[in-house]
N, C-alpha and C positions, 0 to 999 in steps of 0.2 A: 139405188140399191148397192152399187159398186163400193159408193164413197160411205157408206154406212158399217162395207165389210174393211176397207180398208181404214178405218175410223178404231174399230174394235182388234184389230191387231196391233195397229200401233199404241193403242193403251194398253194389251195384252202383254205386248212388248215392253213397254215403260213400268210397269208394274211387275214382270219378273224380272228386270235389270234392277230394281229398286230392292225387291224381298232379295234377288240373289247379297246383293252388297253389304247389306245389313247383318246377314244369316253371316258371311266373313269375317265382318267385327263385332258380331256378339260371341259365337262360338266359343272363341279364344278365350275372350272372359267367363264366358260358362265354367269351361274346364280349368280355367288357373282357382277360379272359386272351387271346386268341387274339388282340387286335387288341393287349397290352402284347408278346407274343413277337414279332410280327410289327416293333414301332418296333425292340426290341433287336436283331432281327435286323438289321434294315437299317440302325442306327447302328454294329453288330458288322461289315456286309458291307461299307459303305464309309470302314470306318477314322475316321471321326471321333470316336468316343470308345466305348474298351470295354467293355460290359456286361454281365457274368455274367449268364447265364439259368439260374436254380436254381430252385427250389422258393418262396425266399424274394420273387424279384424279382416271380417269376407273382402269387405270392397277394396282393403289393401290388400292384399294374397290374390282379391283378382286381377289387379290396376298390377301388382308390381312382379308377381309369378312369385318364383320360388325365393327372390330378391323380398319381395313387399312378404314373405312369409319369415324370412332370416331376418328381419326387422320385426318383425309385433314379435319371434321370439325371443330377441336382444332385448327388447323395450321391457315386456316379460318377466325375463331374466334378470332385469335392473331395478325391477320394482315397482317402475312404473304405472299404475293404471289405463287402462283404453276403456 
């Protein structure tokens, strides 16, 4: 019975050491996505330059923060398509 309870904590254990880690490096990305949608929105809502929000623009502005967002709107700005 011992070795049953001591079994199930240490996978209790391994498994909130695994969700805690993950939960650290996605977060980040969550929020660099959610604060890149939010510039293109509001570079899209007042007309100064317009920027597709796809899949491609999110995963850069999440991967590169406010860096990977001064790039898709340089890219943008040059005419280029994404």
């Amino acid at each position: 019975m011992a070795w049953g309870l001591l079994l199930a904590l240490f996978i209790s254990i391994i498994v909130f050491h695994t969700f805690f880690h993950l939960t650290r490096k996605i977060v980040p990305l969550l929020m660099h996505a959610i604060l890149g949608v939010a510039v293109f929105a509001a570079f899209n809502y007042t007309g100064v330059l317009h920027v597709p929000i796809n899949w491609l623009t999110i995963l850069i502005s999440s991967l590169g923060g406010l860096l990977g967002v001064a790039a898709v709107v340089a890219i943008a700005a040059l005419g280029i398509p994404l």
